[in-house]
C-alpha positions in Angstrom: -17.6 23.1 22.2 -14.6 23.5 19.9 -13.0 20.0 20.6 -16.6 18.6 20.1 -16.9 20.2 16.1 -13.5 19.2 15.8 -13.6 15.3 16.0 -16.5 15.0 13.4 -14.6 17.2 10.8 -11.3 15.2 11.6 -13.8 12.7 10.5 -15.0 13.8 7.8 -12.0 15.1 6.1 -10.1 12.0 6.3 -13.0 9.8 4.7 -13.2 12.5 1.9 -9.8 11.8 1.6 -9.9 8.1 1.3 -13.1 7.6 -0.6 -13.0 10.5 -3.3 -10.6 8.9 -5.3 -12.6 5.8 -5.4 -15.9 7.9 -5.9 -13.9 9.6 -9.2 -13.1 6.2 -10.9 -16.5 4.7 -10.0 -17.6 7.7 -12.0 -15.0 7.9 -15.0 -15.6 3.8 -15.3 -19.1 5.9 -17.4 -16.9 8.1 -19.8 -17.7 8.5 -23.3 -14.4 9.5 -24.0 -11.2 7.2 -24.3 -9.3 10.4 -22.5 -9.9 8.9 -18.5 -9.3 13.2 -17.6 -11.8 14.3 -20.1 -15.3 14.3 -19.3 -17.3 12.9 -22.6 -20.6 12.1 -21.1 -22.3 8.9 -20.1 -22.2 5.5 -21.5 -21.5 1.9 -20.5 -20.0 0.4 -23.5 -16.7 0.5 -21.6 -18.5 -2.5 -19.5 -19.0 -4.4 -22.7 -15.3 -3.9 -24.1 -14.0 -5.2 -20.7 -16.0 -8.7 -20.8 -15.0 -8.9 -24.7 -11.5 -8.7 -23.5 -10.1 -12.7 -23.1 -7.0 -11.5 -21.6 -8.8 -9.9 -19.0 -11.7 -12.3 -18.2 -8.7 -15.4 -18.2 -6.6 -13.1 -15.6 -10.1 -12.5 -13.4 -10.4 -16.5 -13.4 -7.2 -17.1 -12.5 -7.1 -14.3 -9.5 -10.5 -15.7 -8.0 -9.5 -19.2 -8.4 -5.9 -18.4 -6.6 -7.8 -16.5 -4.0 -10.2 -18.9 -3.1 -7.8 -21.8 -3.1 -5.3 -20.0 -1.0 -7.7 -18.0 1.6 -8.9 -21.3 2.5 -6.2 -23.6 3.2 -4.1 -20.4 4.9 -7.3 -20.0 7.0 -7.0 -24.0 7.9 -3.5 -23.3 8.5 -4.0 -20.6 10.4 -6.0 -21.6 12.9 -4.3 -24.7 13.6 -1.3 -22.1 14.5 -3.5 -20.1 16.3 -4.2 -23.0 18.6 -1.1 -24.2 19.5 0.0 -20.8 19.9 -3.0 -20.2 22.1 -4.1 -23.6 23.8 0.1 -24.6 24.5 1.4 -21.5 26.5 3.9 -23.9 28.2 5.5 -24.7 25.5 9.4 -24.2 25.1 9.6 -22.8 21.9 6.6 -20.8 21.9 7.7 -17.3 21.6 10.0 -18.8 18.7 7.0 -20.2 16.9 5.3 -16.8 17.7 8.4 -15.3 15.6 7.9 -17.9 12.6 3.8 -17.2 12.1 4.4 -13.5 12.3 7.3 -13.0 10.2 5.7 -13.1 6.9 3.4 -9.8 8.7 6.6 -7.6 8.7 8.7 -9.1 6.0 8.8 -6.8 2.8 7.3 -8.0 -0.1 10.2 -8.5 -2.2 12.0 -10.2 0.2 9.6 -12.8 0.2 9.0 -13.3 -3.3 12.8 -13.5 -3.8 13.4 -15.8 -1.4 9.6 -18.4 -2.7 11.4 -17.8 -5.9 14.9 -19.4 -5.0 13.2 -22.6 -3.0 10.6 -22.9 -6.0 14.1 -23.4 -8.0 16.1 -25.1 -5.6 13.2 -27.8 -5.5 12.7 -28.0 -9.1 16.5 -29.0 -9.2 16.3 -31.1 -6.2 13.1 -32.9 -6.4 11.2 -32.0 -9.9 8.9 -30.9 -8.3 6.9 -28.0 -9.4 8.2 -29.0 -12.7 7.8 -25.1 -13.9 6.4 -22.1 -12.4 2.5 -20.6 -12.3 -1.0 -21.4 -10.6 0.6 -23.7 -7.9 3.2 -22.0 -6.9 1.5 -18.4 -6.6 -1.1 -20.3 -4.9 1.8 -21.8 -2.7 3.0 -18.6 -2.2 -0.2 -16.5 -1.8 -0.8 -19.5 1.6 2.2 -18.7 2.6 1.7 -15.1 3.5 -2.2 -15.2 3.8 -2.0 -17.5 6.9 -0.2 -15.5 8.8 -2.5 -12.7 9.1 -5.6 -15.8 9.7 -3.4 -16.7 12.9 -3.6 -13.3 14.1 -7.1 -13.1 13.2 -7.8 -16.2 15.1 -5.4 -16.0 18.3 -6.7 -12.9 19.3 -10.7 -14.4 19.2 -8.9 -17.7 21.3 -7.5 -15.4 23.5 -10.9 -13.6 24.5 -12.9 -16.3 24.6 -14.1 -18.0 28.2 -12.7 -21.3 28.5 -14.9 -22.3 30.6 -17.4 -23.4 28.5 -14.8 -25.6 26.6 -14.2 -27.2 30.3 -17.7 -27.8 30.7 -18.1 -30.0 27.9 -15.2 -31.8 28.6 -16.3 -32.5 32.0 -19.4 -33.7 30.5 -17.6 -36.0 28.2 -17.1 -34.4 25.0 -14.1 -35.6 23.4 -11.6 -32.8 21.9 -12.4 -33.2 18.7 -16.6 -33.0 19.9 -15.7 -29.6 21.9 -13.8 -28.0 19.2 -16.7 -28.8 16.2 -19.4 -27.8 18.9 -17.9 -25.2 21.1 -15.0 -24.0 19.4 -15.5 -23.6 15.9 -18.6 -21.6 16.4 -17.5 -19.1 18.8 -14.1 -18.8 16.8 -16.5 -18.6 13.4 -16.4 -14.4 12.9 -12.9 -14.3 13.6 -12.7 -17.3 10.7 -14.9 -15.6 8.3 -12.6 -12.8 8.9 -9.3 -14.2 8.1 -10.9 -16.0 5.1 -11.8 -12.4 3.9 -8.8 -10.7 5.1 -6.6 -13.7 3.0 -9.0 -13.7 -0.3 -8.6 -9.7 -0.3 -4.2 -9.9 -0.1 -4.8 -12.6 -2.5 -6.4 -10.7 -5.2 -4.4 -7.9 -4.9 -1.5 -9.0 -4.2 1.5 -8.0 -7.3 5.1 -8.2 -5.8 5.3 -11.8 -4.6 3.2 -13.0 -7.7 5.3 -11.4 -10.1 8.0 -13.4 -8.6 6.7 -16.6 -8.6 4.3 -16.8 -11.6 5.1 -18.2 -15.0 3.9 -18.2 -19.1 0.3 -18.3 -19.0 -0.2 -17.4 -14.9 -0.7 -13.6 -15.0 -3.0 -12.6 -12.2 -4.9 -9.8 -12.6 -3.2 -7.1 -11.2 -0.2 -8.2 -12.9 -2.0 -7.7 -16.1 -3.6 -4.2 -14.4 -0.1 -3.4 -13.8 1.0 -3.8 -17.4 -1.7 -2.2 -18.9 -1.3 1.1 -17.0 1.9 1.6 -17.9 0.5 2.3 -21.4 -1.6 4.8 -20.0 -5.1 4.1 -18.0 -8.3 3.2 -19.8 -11.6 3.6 -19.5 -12.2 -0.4 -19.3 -9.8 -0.2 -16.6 -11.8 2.2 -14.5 -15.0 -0.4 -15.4 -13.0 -3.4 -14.0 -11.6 -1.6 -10.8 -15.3 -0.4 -10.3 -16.5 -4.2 -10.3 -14.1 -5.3 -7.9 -15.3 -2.0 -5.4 -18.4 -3.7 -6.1 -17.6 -7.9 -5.5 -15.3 -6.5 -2.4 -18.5 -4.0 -0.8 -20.8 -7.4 -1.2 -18.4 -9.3 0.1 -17.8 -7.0 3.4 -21.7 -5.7 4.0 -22.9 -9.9 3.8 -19.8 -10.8 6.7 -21.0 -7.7 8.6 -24.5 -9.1 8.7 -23.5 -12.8 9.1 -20.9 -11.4 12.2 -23.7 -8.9 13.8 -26.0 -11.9 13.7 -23.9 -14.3 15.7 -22.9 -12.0 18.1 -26.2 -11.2 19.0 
């Protein structure tokens, strides 16, 4: 009787733990009062001094554009290395490859800003090319990192999945590139949706690597966060992180239903 109480408030306590701190800027994002830790009463005006603020909305634009850009050519990327990883178990250098996808998984942060940092250079010197630092190469960078996590994502959906009903088409005379756009792609397609997700989320948060990489005129939005709560936090900071709670919630609850309705 004891062990059965005790797993629901195990429960319980740690989502209280993750979720009141969100629950409390949700809630100060409506403070009357400039102090974020006095209480002043209720008001939104915090809402409109955040989309009258240019240095914000242009670091929002330039987040979701990076995101979107880099969560879907990591989740291309990704899935091709998922597939040879997956469909070429033979292969000599397999468990090496293995190594090179998964690195970027376990490599710290700084590392592998420093390092995007010093080719970004070395190929500016060498080739011209990118001719100065921003946009393309945090979007460079954010691919980088993102597709790992896709391949992950992906190999472990390829791995489940009966491949006999790939054989079955091919005995029926489906060409591989027929199977894969029939059979493949839409048994693989939560798995997809979910590395897309998993990539645009790292993406928009990410900081270190960005800071690294970025130039005049590319601040992200976290980078711009970052330097505004060094001043101290402020109310329209609590509205903004409250609007991305919100995008990111939207964002989760409609692949929940798309997933739940494929599966089914």
């Amino acid at each position: 009787m004891r062990r059965s109480y005790f797993l629901p408030i195990a429960a319980l306590v740690g989502f209280l733990f993750l979720y009141i701190p969100i629950i409390s800027l949700v809630i100060y994002s409506f403070n009357d009062s400039k102090l974020v830790t006095v209480w002043g009463g209720w008001t939104t005006k915090w809402y409109g001094e955040l989309f009258r603020d240019p240095q914000i909305l242009g670091a929002a634009w330039i987040s979701l554009k990076i995101g979107v850009i880099s969560a879907t050519i990591a989740t291309i990327l990704g899935t091709i290395a998922a597939l040879v990883l997956t469909r070429f178990g033979k292969v000599r250098v397999r468990g090496l490859l293995t190594g090179m996808v998964t690195a970027p998984l376990v490599m710290p942060e700084v590392i592998t800003g420093l390092s995007l940092l010093l080719l970004f250079v070395a190929m500016e010197i060498a080739l011209g090319w990118p001719a100065q630092r921003g946009v393309l190469t945090i979007t460079i960078a954010h691919i980088t990192f993102c597709m790992a996590y896709v391949a992950v994502v992906v190999q472990s959906r390829l791995v489940d999945m009966d491949d006999s009903i790939e054989e079955a088409a091919a005995d029926l005379g489906a060409k591989p590139v027929r199977v894969f756009f029939d059979i493949t792609l839409p048994m693989i397609a939560p798995a997809l949706i979910s590395g897309w997700l998993l990539s645009f989320t790292l993406s928009l948060d990410d900081l270190v690597i960005a800071s690294f990489v970025s130039g005049p005129g590319s601040s992200t939005l976290p980078m711009v966060i970052f330097s505004k709560v060094k001043l101290g936090v402020s109310p329209d900071i609590n509205a903004l992180a409250t609007l991305i709670i919100l995008f990111v919630a939207i964002g989760i609850t409609g692949a929940w239903f798309f997933m739940r309705k494929q599966l089914k």
